[in-house]
C-alpha positions in Angstrom: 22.4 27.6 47.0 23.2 25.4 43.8 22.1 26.5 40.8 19.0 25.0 39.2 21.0 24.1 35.8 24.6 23.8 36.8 27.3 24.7 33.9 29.8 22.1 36.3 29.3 19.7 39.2 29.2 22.0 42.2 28.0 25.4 40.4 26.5 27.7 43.7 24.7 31.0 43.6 24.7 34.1 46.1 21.9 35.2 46.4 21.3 38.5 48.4 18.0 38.4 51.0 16.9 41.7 50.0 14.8 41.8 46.3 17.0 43.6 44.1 17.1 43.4 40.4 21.1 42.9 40.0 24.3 43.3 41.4 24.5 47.0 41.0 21.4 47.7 43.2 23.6 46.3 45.6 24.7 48.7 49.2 28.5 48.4 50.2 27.5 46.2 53.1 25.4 43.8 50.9 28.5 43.8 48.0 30.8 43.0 51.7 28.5 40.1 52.5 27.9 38.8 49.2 31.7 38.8 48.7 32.1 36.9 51.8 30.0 34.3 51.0 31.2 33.9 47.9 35.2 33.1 49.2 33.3 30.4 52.0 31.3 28.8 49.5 35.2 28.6 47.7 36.9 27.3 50.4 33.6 24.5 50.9 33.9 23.4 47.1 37.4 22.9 47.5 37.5 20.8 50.8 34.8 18.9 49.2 36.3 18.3 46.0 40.3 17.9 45.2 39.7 18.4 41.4 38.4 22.0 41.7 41.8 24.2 40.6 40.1 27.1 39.7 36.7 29.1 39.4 34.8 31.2 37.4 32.3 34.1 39.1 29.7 35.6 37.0 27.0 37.8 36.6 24.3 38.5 34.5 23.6 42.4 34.6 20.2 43.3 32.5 18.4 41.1 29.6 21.0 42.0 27.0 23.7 40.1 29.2 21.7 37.5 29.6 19.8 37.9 32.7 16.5 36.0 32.5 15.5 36.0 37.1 15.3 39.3 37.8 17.0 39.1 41.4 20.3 40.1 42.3 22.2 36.3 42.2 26.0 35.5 41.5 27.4 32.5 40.2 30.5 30.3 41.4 31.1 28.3 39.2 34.2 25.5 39.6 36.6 24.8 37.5 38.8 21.7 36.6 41.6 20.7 34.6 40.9 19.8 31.3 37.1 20.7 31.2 37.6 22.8 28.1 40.3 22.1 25.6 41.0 26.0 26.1 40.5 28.1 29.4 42.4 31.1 27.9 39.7 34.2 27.8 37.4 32.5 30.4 34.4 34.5 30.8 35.0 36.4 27.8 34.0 33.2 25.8 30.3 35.1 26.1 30.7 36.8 22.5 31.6 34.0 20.5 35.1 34.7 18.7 36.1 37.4 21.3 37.7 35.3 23.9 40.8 34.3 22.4 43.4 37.2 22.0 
């Protein structure tokens, strides 16, 4: 599924069938198909689009992370060259001044 506000052109979600509140509700099997999805949806983006070199998967865990739906959902998000003037730290860009090192 794209997501409703994408962070880049192509941004999907997994979202598991089953309610859950996040990823840690999750059962092996669920984590196993979730995961699957997750390198098709990859292998999709990049057919699709020769720019994509590189992605970002994230998830919100709980309101203090940043989680504002309260289902299960994980987010692919594409990455291209030169979309930030620095990648280096990547996700952990979410506390702002931690993600260089």
């Amino acid at each position: 599924m794209n997501d409703g506000f994408p962070v880049t052109n192509g941004h999907a979600l997994v979202i598991p069938r089953r309610h859950i509140s996040e990823y840690f509700d999750l059962t092996q099997d669920e984590l196993l198909a979730c995961d699957s999805l997750l390198k098709q949806l990859r292998e999709e983006i990049i057919l699709s689009d020769e720019s994509v070199a590189g992605f970002n998967i994230g998830i919100n865990a709980g309101a203090v992370a940043g989680q504002t739906i309260f289902h299960c959902h994980i987010h692919l998000i594409p990455r291209r060259e030169g979309d930030v003037d620095n990648p280096r730290g990547g996700v952990r860009h979410i506390i702002p001044g931690k993600g260089f090192y």
